[in-house]
KOLSELUM-84162 format. One record per residue: residue in three letters; x, y, z of N, C-alpha, C in turn. Coordinates in pm, whole numbers, padded with zeros to 5 digits, always signed. Last residue first. Layout:
N
AlaXYZXYZXYZ ...
This chain:
81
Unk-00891-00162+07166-00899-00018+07158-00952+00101+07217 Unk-01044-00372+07069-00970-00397+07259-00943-00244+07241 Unk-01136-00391+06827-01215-00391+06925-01168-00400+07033 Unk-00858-00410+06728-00943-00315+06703-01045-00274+06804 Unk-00807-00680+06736-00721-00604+06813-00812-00445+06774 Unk-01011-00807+06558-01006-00862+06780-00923-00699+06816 Unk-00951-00718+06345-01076-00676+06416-01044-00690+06591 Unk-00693-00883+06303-00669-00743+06306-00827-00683+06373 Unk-00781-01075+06296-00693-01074+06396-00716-00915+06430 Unk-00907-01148+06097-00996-01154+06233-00909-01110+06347 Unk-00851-00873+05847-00837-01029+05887-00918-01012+06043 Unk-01018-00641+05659-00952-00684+05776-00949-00803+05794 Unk-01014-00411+05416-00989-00548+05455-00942-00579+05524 Unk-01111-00106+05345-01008-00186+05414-01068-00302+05413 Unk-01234+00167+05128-01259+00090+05181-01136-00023+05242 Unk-01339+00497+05128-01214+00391+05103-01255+00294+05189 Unk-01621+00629+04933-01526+00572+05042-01436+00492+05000 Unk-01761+00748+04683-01632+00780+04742-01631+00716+04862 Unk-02053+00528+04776-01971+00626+04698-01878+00717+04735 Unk-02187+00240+04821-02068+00307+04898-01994+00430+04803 Unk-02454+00016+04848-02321+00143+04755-02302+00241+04852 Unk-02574-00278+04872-02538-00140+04930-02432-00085+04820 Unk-02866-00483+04796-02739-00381+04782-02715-00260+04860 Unk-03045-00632+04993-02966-00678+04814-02858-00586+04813 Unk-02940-00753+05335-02951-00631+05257-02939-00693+05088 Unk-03065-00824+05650-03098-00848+05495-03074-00744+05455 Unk-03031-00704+05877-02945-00860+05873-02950-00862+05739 Unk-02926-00391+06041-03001-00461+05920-02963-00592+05867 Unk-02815-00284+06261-02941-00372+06293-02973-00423+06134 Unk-02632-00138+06177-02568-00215+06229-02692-00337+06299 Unk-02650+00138+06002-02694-00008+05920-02663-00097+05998 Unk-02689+00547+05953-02643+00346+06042-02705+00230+05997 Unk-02606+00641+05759-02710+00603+05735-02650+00478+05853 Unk-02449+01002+05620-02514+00861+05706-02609+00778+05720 Unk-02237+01174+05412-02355+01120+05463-02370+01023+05565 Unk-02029+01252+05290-02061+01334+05374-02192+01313+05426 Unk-02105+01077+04981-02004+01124+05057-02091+01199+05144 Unk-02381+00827+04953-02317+00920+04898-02187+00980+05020 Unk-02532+00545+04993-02417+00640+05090-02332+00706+05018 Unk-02811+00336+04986-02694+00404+04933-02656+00549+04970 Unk-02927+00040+05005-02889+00158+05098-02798+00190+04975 Unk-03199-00182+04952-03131-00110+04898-03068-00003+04977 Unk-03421-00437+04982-03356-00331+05006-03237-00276+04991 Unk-03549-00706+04905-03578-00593+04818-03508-00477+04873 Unk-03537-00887+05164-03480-00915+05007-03476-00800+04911 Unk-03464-00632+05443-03551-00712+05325-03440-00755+05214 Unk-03423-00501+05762-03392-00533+05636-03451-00630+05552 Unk-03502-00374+06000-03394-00515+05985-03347-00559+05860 Unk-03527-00083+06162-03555-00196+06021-03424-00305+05986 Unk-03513+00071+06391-03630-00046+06366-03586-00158+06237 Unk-03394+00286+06280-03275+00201+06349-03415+00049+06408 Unk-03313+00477+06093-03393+00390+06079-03356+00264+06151 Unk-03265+00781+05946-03231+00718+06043-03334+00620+06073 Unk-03032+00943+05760-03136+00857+05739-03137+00811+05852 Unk-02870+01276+05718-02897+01156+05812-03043+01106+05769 Unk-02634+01472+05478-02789+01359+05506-02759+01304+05600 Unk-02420+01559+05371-02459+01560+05566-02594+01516+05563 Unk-02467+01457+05137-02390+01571+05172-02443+01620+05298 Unk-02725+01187+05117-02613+01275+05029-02577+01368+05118 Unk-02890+00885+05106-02826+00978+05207-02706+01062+05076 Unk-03132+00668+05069-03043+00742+05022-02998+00816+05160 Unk-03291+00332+05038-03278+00425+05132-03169+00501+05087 Unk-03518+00186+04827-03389+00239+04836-03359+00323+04896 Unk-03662-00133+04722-03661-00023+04802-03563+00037+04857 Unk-03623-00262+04388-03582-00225+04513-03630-00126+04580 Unk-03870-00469+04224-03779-00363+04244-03799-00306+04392 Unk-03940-00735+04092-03793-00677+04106-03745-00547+04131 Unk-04185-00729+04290-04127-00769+04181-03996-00769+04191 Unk-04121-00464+04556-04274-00501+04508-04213-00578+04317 Unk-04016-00419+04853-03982-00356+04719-04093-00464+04665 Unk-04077-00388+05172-04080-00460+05053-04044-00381+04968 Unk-04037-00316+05543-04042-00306+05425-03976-00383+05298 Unk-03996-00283+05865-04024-00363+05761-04043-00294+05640 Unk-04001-00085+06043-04009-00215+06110-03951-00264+05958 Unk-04039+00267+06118-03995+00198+05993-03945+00047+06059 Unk-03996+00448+06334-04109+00370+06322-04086+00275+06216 Unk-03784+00570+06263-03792+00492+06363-03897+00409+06345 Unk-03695+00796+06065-03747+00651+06013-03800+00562+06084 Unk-03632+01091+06034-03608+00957+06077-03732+00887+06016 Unk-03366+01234+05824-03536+01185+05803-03477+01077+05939 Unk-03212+01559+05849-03225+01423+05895-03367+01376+05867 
């Protein structure tokens, strides 16, 4: 696990991204950072990286996951669960 806590902010510098990784039971943990124009997450399998405080993201990747599409209905009834 890296934490990160202290981590508030950060830039990528021109066009390039700053890029948080995670691979094969990686934990990134960075639960200060809200996110930038310049940031980058990426989520290999068997990894983590909570992201539920980050408002700004350029990219995320998602490798091997499956991914769903939910309508609003289907979330409401999710969240009563």
């Amino acid at each position: 696990m890296i934490d990160l806590s202290g981590l508030t902010t950060c830039a990528g510098q021109g066009i390039y991204l700053v890029t948080f990784e995670a691979s094969s039971g990686g934990n990134v943990r960075m639960p200060n950072l809200t996110g930038g124009a310049l940031l980058g997450v990426r989520l290999n399998p068997g990894a983590s990286i909570p992201t539920a405080q980050i408002q700004m993201l350029n990219t995320l990747s998602l490798l091997g996951a499956a991914t769903k599409t939910c309508n609003n209905a289907e979330r409401s009834q999710n969240t009563k669960k």
